[in-house]
C-alpha positions as CSV (number, residue, x, y, z in Angstrom):
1,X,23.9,16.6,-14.9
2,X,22.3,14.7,-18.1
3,X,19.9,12.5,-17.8
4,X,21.7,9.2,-18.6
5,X,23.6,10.2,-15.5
6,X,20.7,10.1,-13.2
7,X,19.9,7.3,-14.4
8,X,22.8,5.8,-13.3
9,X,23.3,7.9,-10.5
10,X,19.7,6.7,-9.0
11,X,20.4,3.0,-10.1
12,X,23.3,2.5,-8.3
13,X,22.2,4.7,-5.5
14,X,19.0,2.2,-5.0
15,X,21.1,-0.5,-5.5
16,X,23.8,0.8,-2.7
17,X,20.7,1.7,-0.1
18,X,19.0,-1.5,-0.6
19,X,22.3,-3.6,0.3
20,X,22.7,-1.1,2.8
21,X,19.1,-1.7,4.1
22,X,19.6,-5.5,4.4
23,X,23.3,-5.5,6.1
24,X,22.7,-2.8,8.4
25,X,19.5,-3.4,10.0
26,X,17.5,-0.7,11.9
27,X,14.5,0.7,12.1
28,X,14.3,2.2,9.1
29,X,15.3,-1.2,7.5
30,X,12.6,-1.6,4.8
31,X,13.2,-4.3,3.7
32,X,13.3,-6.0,7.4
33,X,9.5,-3.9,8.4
34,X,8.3,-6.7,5.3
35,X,9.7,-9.8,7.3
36,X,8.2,-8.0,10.5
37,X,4.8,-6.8,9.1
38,X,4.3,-10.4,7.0
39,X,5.2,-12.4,9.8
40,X,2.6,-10.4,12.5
41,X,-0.1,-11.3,9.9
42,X,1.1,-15.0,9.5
43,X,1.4,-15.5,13.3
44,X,-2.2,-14.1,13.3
45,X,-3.9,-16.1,10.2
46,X,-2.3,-19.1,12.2
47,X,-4.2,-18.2,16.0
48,X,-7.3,-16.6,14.7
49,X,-8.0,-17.9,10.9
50,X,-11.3,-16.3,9.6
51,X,-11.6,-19.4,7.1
52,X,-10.9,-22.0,9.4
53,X,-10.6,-24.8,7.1
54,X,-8.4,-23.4,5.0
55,X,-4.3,-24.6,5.1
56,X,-1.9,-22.4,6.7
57,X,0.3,-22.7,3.9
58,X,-2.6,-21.8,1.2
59,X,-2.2,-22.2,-1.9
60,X,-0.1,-20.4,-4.2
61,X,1.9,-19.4,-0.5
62,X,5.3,-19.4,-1.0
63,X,4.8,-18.3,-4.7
64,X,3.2,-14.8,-3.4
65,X,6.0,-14.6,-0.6
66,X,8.7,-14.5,-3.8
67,X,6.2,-11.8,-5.3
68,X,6.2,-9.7,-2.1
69,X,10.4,-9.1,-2.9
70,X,10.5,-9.1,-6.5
71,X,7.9,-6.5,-6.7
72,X,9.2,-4.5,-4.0
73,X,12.9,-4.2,-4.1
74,X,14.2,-6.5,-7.1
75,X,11.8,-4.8,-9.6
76,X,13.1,-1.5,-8.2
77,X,16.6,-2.5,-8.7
78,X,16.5,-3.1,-12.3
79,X,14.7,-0.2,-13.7
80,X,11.9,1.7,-11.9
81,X,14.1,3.4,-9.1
82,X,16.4,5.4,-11.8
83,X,14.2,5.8,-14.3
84,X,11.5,8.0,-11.5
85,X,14.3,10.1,-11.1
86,X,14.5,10.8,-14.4
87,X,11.3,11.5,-15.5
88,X,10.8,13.7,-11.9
89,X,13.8,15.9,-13.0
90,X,12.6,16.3,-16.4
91,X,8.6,17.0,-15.6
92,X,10.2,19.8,-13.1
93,X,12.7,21.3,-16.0
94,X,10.2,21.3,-18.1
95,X,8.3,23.6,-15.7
96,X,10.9,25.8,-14.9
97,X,11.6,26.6,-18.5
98,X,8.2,27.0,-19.7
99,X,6.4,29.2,-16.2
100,X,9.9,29.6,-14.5
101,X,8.8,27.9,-11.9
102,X,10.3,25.2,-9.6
103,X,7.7,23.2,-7.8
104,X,10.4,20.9,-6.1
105,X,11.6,24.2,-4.6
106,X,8.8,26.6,-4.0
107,X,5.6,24.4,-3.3
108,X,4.1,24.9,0.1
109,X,4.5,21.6,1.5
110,X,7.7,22.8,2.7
111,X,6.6,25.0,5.4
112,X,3.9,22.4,7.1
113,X,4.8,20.5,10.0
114,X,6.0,16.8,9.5
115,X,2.6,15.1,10.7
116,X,0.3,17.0,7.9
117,X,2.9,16.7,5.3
118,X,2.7,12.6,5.9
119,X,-1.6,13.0,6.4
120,X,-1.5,15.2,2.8
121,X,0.7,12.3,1.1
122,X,-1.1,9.6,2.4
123,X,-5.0,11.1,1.3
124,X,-3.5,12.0,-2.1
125,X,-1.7,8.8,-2.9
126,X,-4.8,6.7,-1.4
127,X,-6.9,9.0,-3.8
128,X,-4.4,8.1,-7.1
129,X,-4.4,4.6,-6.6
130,X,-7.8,4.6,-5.9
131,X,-8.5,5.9,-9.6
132,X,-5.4,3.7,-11.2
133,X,-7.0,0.4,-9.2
134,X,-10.5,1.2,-11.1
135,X,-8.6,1.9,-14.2
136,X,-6.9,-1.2,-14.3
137,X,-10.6,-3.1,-14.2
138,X,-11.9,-0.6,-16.6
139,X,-9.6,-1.3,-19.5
140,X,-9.6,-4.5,-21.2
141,X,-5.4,-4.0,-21.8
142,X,-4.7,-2.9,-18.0
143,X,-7.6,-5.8,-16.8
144,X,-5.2,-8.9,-18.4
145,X,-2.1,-7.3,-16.1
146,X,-4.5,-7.0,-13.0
147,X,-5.5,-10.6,-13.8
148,X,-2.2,-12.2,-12.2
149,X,-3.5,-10.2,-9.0
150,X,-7.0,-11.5,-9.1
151,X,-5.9,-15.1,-9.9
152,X,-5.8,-15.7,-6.3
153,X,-8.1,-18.3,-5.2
154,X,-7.6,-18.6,-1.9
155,X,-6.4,-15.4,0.0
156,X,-3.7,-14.9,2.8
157,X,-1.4,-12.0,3.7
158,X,1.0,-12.4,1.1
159,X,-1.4,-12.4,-2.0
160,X,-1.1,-8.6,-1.1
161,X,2.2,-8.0,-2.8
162,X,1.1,-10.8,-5.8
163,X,0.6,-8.5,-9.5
164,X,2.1,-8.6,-12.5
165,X,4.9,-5.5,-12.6
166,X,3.5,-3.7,-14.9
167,X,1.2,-2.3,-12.0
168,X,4.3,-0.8,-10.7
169,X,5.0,1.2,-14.0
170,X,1.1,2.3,-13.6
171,X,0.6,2.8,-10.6
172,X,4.2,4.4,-9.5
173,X,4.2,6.5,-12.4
174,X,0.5,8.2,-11.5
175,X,1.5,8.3,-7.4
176,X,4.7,8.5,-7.2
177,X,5.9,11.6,-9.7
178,X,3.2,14.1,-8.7
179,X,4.1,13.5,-4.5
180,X,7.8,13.7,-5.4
181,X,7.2,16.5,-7.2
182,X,5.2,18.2,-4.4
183,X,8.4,17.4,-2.4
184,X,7.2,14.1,-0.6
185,X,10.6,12.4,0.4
186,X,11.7,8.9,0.5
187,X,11.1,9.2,4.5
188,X,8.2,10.3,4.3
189,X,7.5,7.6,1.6
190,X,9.1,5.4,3.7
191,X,6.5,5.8,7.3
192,X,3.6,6.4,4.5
193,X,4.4,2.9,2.5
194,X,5.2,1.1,5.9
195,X,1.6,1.8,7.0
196,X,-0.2,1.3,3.7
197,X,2.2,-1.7,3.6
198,X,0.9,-3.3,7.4
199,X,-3.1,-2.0,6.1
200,X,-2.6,-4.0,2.9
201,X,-1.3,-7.5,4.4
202,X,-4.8,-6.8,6.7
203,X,-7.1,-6.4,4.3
204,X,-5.8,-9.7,2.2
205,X,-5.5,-11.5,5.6
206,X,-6.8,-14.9,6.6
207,X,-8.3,-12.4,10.1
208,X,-11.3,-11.1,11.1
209,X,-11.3,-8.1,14.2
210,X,-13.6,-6.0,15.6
211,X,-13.8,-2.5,14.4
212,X,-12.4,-1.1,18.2
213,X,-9.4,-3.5,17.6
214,X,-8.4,-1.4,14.5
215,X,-9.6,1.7,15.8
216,X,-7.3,1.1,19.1
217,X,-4.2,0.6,16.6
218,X,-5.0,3.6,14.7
219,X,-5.1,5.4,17.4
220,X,-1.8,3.9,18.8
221,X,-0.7,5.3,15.7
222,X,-1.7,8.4,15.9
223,X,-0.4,8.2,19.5
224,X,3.0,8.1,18.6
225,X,3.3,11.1,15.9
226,X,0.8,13.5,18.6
227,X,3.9,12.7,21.6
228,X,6.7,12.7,19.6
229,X,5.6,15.6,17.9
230,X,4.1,18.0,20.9
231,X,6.2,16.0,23.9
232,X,9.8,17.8,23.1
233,X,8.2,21.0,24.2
234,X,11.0,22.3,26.7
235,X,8.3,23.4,29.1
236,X,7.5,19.3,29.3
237,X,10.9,18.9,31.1
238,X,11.2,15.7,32.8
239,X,7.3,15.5,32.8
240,X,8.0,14.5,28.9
241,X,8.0,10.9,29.3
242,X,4.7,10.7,31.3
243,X,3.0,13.2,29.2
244,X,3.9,10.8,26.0
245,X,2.4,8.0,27.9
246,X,-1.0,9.4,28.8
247,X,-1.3,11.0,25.3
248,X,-0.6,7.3,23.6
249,X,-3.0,5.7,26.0
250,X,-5.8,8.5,25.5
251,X,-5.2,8.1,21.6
252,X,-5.8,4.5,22.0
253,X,-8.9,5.3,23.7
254,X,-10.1,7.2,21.4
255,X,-9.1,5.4,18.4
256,X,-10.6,2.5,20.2
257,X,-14.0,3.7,21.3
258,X,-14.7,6.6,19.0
259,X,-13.6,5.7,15.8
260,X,-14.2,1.8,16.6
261,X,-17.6,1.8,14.7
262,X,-16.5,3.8,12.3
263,X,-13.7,1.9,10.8
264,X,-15.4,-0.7,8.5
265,X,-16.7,2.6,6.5
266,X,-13.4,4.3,6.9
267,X,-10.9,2.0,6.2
268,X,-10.3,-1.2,4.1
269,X,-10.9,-4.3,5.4
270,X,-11.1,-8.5,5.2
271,X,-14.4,-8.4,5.2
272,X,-14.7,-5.8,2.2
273,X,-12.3,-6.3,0.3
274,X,-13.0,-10.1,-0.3
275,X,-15.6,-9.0,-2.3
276,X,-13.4,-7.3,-4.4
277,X,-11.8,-10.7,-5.6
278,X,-15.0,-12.4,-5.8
279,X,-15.7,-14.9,-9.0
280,X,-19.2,-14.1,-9.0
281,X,-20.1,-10.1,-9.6
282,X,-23.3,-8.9,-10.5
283,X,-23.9,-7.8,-13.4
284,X,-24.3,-4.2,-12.9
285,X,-20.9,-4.5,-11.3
286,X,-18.9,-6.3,-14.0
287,X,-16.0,-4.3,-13.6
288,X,-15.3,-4.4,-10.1
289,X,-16.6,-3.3,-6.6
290,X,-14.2,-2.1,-3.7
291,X,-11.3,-0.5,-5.4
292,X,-10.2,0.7,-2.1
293,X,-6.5,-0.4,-1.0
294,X,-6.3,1.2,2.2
295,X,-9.6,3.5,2.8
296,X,-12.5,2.3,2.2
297,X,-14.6,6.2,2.3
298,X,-14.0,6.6,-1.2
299,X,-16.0,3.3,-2.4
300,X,-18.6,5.2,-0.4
301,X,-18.3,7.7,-1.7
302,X,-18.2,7.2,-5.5
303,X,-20.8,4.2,-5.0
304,X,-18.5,1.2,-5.6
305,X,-19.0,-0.3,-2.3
306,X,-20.6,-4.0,-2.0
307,X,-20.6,-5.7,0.9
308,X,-24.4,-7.8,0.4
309,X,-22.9,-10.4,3.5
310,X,-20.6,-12.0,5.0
311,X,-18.2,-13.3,2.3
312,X,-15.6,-15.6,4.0
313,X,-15.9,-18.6,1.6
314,X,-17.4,-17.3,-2.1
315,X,-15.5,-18.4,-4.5
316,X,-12.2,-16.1,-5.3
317,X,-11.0,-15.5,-8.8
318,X,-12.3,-14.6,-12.2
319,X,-14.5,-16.4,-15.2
320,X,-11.1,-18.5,-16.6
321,X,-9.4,-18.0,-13.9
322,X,-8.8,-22.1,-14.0
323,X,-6.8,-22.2,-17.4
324,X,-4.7,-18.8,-16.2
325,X,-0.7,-19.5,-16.0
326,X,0.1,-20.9,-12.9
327,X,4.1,-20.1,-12.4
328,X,5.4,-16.5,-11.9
329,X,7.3,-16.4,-15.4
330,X,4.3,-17.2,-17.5
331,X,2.1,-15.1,-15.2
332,X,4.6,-12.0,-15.5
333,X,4.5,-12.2,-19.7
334,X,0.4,-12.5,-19.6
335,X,-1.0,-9.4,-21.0
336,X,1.7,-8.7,-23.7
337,X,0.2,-10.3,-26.5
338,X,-2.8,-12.9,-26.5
339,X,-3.2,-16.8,-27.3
């Protein structure tokens, strides 16, 4: 098969899953775990808002709620979805005729069991982006695509899913290839982006919880791969059903109580990564703090951590931020060429 034919090949089978994904809903709908997740984190800005005084319907809302599908499944439609497939089948040629060797087929992912082939995807893309996210502040070119993602001034749930798509060509092209190449698959992509998905609409939430409350869901979490993954033991027998039920309450426990004060260092979170959209930066700092999108330990661990108090109302944006393009069409040609 050429490559103009998986091109076409992986356009139309995007385009035939996606319709698929929207007229057959189940749980592995996609697009219907986006409703879900964004409407768990509306309901919640709307009980237990962190800013209090700020509207429900913020601004810029319904704007970022077109973002969340265009960058997610229309974007994907049109170009990025075919085009992976090519570049992951000719990277992987390209191997086998230079070393003879076939990652797709002979890398050791494929002999792990499922939950440390989703844990191994999940570090290593959290680790990419992490690097991407700081080179998109670091360079002046990347910095004036990131802008349309920093132009929020007042932040919700949905300004998650708000950048320009020319992050999706950066950052997909940096995450996605190597993983796929490692023999990640869209499954596994899929329970990996729902979660980084549900972590992302947090940290941009109008929502402020406790460290145990995070901690309990993580370990809920966990929960559910430990009993589905140890409970269909035959020796379980009927005792399967109970012995799932103890091992999701003890990992809620646990994820409650044990790693409930350690989850502000751990993980992303409101109250850290507001900083990270902050107008005012110090100076030593010019080019960003907090890159984390969903853990936090590498900020920590490379230094770029700043959390100097409780930042629920600084002022969001960037210097110039007030004479950026306001509509998504003039927002998605920013960085191209300059005024």
């Amino acid at each position: 098969m050429n490559y103009y034919e998986i091109f076409i090949n992986g356009y139309k089978g995007y385009a035939n899953y996606l319709w698929n994904d929207i007229t057959n809903p189940s749980w592995n709908s996609y697009f219907y775990w986006l409703i879900l997740v964004s409407l768990f984190f509306f309901v919640l800005e709307v009980v237990i808002p962190w800013r209090k005084k700020q509207p429900v319907l913020r601004k810029d809302f319904f704007m970022d709620g077109f973002y969340m599908f265009f960058n997610f499944f229309l974007f994907s439609l049109i170009i990025y979805n075919a085009a992976s497939d090519v570049v992951v089948n000719f990277f992987n040629n390209g191997l086998k005729s230079l070393f003879a060797f076939d990652l797709q087929a002979m890398n050791p992912m494929n002999s792990l069991p499922y939950w440390s082939i989703l844990l191994i995807g999940f570090i290593v893309r959290d680790f990419v982006q992490w690097w991407v996210h700081r080179l998109l502040h670091k360079s002046e070119r990347l910095w004036e695509f990131h802008k349309v993602h920093h132009s929020v001034e007042e932040m919700g749930f949905a300004a998650h899913l708000r950048y320009h798509w020319m992050e999706n060509v950066v950052y997909r092209t940096l995450e996605y290839i190597p993983l796929a190449l490692l023999g990640i698959g869209l499954y596994d992509f899929f329970v990996i982006h729902i979660f980084t998905l549900a972590w992302g609409h947090y940290n941009h939430s109008n929502i402020s919880v406790s460290g145990k409350i995070t901690g309990g869901i993580l370990g809920f979490l966990i929960g559910i791969v430990l009993a589905n993954g140890l409970a269909d033991l035959t020796m379980l027998g009927e005792l399967s059903l109970l012995y799932k039920s103890l091992v999701l309450l003890g990992s809620i426990g646990i994820g409650a109580f044990l790693l409930g004060p350690l989850m502000h260092k751990l993980f992303n979170s409101p109250e850290m990564h507001i900083w990270h959209h902050s107008y005012h930066l110090p100076e030593e700092r010019h080019t960003g703090v907090n890159f984390g999108l969903t853990l936090a330990i590498w900020d920590y661990l490379f230094g770029t951590a700043y959390i100097p108090h409780d930042g629920k109302d600084i002022r969001l944006g960037f210097p110039g931020v007030e004479e950026f393009p306001e509509n998504f069409a003039a927002q998605n040609i920013h960085g191209f060429s300059k005024k």
